[in-house]
C-alpha positions in Angstrom: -0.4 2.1 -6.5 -4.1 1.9 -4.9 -4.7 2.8 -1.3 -5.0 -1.0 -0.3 -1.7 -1.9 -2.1 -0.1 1.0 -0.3 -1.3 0.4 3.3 -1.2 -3.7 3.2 2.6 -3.3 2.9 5.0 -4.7 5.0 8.0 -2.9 6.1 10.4 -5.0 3.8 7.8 -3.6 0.7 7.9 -0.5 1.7 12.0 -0.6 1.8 12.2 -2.1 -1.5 9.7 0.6 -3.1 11.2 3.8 -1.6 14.8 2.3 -2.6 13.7 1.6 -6.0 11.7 5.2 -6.5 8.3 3.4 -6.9 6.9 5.1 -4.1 7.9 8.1 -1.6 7.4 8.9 1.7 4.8 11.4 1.1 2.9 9.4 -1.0 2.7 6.9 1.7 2.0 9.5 4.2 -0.7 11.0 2.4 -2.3 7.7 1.8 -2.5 6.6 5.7 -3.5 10.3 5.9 -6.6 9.5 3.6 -7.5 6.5 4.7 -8.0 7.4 8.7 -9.7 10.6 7.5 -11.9 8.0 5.5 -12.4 5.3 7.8 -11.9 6.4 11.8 -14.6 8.0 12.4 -16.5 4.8 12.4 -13.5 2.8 14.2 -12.6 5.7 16.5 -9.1 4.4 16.7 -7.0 7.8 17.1 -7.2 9.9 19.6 -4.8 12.5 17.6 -3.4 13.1 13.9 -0.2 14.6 13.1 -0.9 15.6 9.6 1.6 18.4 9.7 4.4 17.0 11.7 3.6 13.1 9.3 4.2 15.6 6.2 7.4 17.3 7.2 8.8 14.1 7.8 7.9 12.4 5.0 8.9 15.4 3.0 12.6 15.4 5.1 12.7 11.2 4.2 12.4 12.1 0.7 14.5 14.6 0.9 17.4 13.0 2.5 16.6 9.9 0.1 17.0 12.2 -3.1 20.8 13.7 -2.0 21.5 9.7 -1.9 21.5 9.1 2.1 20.9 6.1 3.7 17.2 4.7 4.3 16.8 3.9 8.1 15.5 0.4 8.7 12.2 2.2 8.8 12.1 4.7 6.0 8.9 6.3 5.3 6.7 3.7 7.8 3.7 5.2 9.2 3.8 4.3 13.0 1.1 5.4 15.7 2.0 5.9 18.8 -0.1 4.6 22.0 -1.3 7.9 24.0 0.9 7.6 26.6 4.6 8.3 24.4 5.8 11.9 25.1 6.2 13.6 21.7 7.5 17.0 22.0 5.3 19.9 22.0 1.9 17.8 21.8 0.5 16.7 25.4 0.3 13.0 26.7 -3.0 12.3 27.8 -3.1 8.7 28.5 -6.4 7.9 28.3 -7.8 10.5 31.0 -8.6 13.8 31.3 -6.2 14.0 34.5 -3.3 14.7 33.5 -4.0 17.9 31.6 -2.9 19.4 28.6 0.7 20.5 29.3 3.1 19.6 26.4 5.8 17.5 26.5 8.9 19.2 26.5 10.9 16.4 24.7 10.2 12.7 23.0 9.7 9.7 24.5 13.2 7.2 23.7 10.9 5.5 21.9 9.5 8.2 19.4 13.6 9.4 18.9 14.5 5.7 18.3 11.6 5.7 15.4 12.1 8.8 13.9 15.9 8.7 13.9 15.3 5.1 11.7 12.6 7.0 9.4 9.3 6.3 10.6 6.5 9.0 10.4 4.5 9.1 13.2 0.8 9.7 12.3 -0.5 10.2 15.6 -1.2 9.0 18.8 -4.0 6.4 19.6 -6.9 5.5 21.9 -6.3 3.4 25.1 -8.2 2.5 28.3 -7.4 5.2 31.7 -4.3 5.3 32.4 -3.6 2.2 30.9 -5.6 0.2 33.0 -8.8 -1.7 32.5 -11.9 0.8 31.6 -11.8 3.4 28.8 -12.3 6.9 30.8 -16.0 8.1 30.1 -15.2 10.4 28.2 -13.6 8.5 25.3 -15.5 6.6 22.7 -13.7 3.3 22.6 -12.4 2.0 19.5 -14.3 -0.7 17.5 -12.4 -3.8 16.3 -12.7 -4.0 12.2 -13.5 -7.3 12.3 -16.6 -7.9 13.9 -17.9 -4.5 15.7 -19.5 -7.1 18.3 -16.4 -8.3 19.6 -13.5 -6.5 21.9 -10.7 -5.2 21.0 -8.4 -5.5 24.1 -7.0 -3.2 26.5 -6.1 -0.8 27.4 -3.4 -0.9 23.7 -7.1 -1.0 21.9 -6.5 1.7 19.6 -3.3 0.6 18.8 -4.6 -3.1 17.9 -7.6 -1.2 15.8 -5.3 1.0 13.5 -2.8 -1.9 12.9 -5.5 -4.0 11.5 -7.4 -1.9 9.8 -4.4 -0.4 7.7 -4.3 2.9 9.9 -0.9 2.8 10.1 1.8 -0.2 9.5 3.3 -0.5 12.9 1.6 0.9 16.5 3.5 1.0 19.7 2.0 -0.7 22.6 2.4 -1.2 26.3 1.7 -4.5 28.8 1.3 -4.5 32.2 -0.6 -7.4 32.5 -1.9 -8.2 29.4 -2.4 -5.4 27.1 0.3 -5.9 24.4 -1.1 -9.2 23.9 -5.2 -8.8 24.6 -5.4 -6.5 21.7 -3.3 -8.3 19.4 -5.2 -11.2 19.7 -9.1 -9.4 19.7 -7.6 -8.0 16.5 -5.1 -10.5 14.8 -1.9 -8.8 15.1 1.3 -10.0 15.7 2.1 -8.4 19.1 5.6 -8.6 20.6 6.3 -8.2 24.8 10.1 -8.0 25.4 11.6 -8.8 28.3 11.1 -6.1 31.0 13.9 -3.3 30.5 14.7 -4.0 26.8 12.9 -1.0 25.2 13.0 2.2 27.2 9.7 3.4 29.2 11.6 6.5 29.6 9.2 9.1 28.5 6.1 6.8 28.8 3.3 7.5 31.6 3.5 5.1 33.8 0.8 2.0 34.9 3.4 0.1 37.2 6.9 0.6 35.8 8.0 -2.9 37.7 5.3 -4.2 35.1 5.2 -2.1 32.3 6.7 -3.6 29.1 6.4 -1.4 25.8 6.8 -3.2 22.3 5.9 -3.1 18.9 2.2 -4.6 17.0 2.8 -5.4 13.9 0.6 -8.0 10.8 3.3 -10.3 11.3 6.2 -11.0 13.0 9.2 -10.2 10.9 7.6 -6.5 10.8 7.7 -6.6 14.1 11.3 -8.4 14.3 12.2 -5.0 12.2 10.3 -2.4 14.6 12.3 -4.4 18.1 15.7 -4.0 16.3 14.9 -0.3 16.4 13.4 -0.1 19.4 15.5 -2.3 21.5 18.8 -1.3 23.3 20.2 0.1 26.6 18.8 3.7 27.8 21.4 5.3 30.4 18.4 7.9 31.6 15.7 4.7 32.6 16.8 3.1 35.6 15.0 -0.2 34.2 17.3 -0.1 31.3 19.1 -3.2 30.6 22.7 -3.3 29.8 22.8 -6.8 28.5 21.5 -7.3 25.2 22.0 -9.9 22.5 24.3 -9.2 19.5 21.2 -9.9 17.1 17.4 -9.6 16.8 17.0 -10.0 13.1 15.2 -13.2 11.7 17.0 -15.1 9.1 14.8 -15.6 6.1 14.5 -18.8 6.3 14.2 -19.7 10.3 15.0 -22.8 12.1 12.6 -24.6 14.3 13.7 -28.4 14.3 15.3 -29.3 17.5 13.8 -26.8 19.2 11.6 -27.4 22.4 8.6 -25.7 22.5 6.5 -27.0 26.4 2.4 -27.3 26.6 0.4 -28.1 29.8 -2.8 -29.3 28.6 -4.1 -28.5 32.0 -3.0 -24.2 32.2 -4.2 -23.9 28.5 -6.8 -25.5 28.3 -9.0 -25.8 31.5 -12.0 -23.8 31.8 -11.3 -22.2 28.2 -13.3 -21.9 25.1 -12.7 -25.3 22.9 -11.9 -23.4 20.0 -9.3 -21.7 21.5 -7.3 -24.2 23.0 -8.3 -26.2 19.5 -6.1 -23.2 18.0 -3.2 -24.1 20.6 -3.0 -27.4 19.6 -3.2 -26.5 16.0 -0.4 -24.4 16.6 1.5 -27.0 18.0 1.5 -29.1 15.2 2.7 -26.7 13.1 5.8 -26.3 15.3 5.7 -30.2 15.2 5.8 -30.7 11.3 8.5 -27.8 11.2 10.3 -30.4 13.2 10.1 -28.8 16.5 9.9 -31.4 19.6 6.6 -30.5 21.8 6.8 -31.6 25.5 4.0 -31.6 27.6 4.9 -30.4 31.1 3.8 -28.9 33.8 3.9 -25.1 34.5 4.9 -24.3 38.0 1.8 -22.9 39.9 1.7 -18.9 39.3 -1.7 -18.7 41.9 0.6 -16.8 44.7 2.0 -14.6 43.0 -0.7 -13.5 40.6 -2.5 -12.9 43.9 0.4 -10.6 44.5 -0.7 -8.5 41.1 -2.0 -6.0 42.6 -0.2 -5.7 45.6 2.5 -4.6 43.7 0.8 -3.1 41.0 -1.3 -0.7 43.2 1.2 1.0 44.6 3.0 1.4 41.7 0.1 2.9 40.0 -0.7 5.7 43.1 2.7 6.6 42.7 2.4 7.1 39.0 -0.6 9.3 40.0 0.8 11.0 42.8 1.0 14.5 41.1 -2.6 14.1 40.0 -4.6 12.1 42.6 -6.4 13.3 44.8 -5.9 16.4 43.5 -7.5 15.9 40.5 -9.3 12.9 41.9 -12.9 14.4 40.8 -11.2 14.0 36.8 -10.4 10.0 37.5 -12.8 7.2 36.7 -14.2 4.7 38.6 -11.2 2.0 38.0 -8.4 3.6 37.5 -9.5 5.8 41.0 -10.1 2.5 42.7 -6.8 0.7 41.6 -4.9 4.4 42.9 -7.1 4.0 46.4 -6.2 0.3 46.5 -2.4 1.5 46.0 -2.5 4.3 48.6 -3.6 1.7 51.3 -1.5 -1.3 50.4 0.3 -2.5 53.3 4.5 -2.8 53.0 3.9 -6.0 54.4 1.5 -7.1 52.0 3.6 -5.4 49.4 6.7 -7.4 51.0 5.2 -10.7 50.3 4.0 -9.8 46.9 8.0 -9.0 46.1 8.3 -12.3 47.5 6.3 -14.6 45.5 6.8 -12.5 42.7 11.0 -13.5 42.6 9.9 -17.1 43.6 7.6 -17.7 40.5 10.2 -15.7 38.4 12.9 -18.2 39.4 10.9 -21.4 39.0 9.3 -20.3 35.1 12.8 -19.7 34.5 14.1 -22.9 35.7 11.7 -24.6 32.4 14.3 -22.7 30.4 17.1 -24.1 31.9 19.3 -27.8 30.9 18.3 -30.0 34.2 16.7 -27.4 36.6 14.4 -29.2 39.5 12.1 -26.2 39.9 10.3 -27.2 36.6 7.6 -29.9 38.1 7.6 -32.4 35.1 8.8 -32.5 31.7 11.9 -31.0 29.8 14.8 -32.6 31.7 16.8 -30.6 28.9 15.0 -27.0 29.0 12.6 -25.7 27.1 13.3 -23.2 24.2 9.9 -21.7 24.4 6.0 -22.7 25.9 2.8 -22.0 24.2 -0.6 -20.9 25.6 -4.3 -19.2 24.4 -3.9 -15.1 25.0 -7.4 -15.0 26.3 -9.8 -17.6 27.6 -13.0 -17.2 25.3 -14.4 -14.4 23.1 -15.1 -11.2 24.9 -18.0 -9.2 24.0 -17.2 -5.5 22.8 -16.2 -2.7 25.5 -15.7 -5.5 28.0 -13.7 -4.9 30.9 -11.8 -7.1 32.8 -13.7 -6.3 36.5 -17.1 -6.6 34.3 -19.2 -9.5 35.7 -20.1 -12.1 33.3 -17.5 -10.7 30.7 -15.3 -14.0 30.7 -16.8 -17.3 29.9 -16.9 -20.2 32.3 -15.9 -18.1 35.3 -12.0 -18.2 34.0 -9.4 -15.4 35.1 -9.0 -12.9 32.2 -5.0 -12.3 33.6 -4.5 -16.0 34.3 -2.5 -16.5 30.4 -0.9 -12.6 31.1 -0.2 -11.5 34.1 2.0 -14.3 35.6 4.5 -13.6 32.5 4.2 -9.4 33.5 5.4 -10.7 36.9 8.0 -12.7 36.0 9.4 -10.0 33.2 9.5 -13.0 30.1 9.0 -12.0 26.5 6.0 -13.3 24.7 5.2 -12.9 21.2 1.3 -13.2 20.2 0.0 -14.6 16.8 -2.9 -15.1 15.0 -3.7 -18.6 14.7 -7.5 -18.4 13.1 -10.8 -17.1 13.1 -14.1 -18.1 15.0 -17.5 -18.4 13.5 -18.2 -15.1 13.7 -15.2 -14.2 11.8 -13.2 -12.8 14.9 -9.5 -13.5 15.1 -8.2 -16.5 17.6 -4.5 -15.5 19.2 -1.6 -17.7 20.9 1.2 -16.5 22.3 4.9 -18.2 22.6 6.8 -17.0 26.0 10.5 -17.6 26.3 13.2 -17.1 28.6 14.8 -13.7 29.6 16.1 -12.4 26.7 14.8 -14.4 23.7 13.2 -12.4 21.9 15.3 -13.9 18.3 14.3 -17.1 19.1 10.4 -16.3 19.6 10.6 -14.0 16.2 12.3 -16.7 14.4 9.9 -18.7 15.6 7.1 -16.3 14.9 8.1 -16.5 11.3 8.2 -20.1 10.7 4.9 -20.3 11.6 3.9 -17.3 9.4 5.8 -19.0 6.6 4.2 -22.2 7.1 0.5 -20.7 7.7 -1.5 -17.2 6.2 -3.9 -16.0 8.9 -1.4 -13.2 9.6 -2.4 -12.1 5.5 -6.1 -11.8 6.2 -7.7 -8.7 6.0 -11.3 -7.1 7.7 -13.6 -5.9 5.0 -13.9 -2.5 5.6 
């Protein structure tokens, strides 16, 4: 096989040709090896390559695979890992130069949940400060493959950037208020936020761990159906763990959608935003409808309070995340990240109080559109809704824009306002690719769903992929 056949495989290929002998782990290895040696240092995705530690896993897979052992559900996968996963013996820098250069002493749940199911991680990538909103100076941010004008998200930018440009098949990112979903919509992924506590952040640094959701981006959903299954489960050692989880995650092949209820406010998706976004939304939607899905217009219940109470929660949570480093280090911080940690070390527990508050209150009324006859949904679905839709982000962003940049978001719209209200409230989302503008850039949408639902946004994920091929398009590289 050619490079391009190789790296434009999805998981299920890749089974099917290490099963059948047609291809080995190394060879795959070597080939994702290649091709970031080839092609980063003009996309300046990584931040580090594991060429030795890829290799002696690939070589172990192929070993294993040769005495007549079981493949793990991802055998021979190249996976990178945002820079914020502990891998053992390799430091975790997250984006700054803060945090030093110790080692990690052990593996992030995450990367022992991968390996164990046969990935080879390839490397860590790049990602804004600390996970928040600017790159740290002295990082060259990634550039997004498709159009080197546009942005590629934050702060999981490198992640978004490898994924697309065949730099690895699957890329672990995090989302704290957006950044799961940012980059897989700059870069036209398939990006999946779980509910808060269903994949471990033990292991992880830290942005707010009340906020902090860590998932799989993926070309299209089933991959990243395959890469939750893995990830997904209860961790006794982090306290955000969940015990409850759902029998299954896998997506049938041929996924249901009629009968289900998928919600649209014309007003949240589509009011000061770009028209060819919320064109894409509506496209979307009738998709879902000729798949036989029943689209209700409603009205979402208004998120303003406790979006205001963001950062009031956030803050603190990121000073303490910081605590070892800052203001120890302080002189090592940039300008954002130092401000959010000030902002944070200053919060009041009143204000932080009241943030808790409107944070449960807007939890329980989004919740209530899920559920058969609840009054806390304004208008619309007297039955519950089985998912909503809604644009990622707003308008195109230029590239290396940051959300606190002035004139960075068109028509004076709040670049959180699709994102952060769903970090608050702890939903899963799944983002898509639903087409391209005419400047060839990709144009995302996200689904959300209740606590919990993650099946039914894959499934739903899939239908659309079946029915549509943006999520098959390549950048010319």
């Amino acid at each position: 096989m050619t490079e391009e056949e190789i790296v434009w495989q999805d998981v299920s290929e890749i089974q099917q040709a290490t099963a059948k002998g047609t291809l080995s782990a190394r060879e795959i290895t070597d080939t994702f090896l290649s091709r970031i040696e080839r092609l980063d240092p003009a996309l300046q995705a990584y931040s580090v390559v594991y060429p030795e530690r890829a290799r002696a896993q690939a070589d172990r897979l192929d070993a294993a695979a040769a005495e007549g052992r079981p493949a793990g559900a991802l055998h021979g996968v190249g996976v990178a890992l945002k820079d914020l996963c502990d891998v053992a013996g390799e430091p975790t820098k997250a984006g700054t130069t803060a945090l030093g250069a110790t080692p990690a002493a052990v593996n992030a749940e995450v990367v022992d949940r991968l390996e164990a199911a046969g990935a080879v991680i390839l490397g860590k990538v790049k990602m804004t400060e600390g996970a928040f909103v600017e790159h740290h100076p002295s990082v060259e941010p990634p550039r997004n493959p498709w159009n080197v004008a546009r942005w590629t998200g934050i702060s999981s930018s490198g992640s978004g950037v490898a994924v697309a440009a065949g730099l690895c098949t699957l890329a672990l990112g995090t989302d704290t208020g957006g950044s799961i979903r940012y980059p897989s919509a700059a870069n036209g992924l398939s990006g999946l936020k779980p509910t808060h506590g269903r994949v471990s952040i033990r292991g992880v640094q830290p942005l707010a761990d009340s906020l902090d959701h860590i998932g799989p981006m993926a070309r299209s959903a089933r991959d990243a159906a395959l890469a939750f299954e893995v990830l997904c489960g209860h961790d006794p050692g982090d306290p955000w763990s969940l015990v409850d989880h759902p029998p299954s995650i896998a997506v049938p092949p041929s996924p249901k959608v009629r009968g289900l209820k998928i919600g649209f406010d014309p007003r949240f998706a589509e009011d000061d935003v770009a028209p060819f976004v919320s064109a894409v939304a509506r496209e979307a939607l009738e998709v879902y409808r000729a798949l036989g899905a029943e689209i209700v217009e409603f009205s979402l219940p208004d998120y303003s309070e406790a979006m205001g109470g963001w950062l009031f929660i956030g803050a603190p949570e990121i000073a303490n995340a910081h605590a070892d480093t800052y203001p120890k280090h302080k002189e090592a911080y940039g300008a954002a990240l130092a401000e959010a940690i000030e902002l944070g070390r200053s919060t009041s527990a009143l204000d932080a109080a009241k943030a808790w508050r409107t944070r449960t209150a807007w939890t329980r009324r989004l919740e209530g559109c899920f559920e058969a006859g609840s009054a806390t949904c304004p208008d619309g679905a007297p039955e519950g809704l089985d998912a909503l839709l809604a644009p990622v982000i707003p308008g195109p962003f230029p590239a290396n824009a940051n959300l606190g940049d002035p004139g960075a978001l068109p028509n004076g719209a709040a670049a959180m306002r699709f994102t952060g209200p769903f970090n608050m409230s702890g939903s899963p989302s799944l983002t898509m690719c639903g087409g391209f503008d005419e400047d060839g850039a990709p144009i995302g949408f996200q689904i959300v769903g209740p606590r919990l639902s993650e099946s039914t946004l894959l499934a739903l994920g899939a239908a659309y992929q079946d029915a549509t091929d943006f999520h098959t398009r390549r950048p010319a590289l």
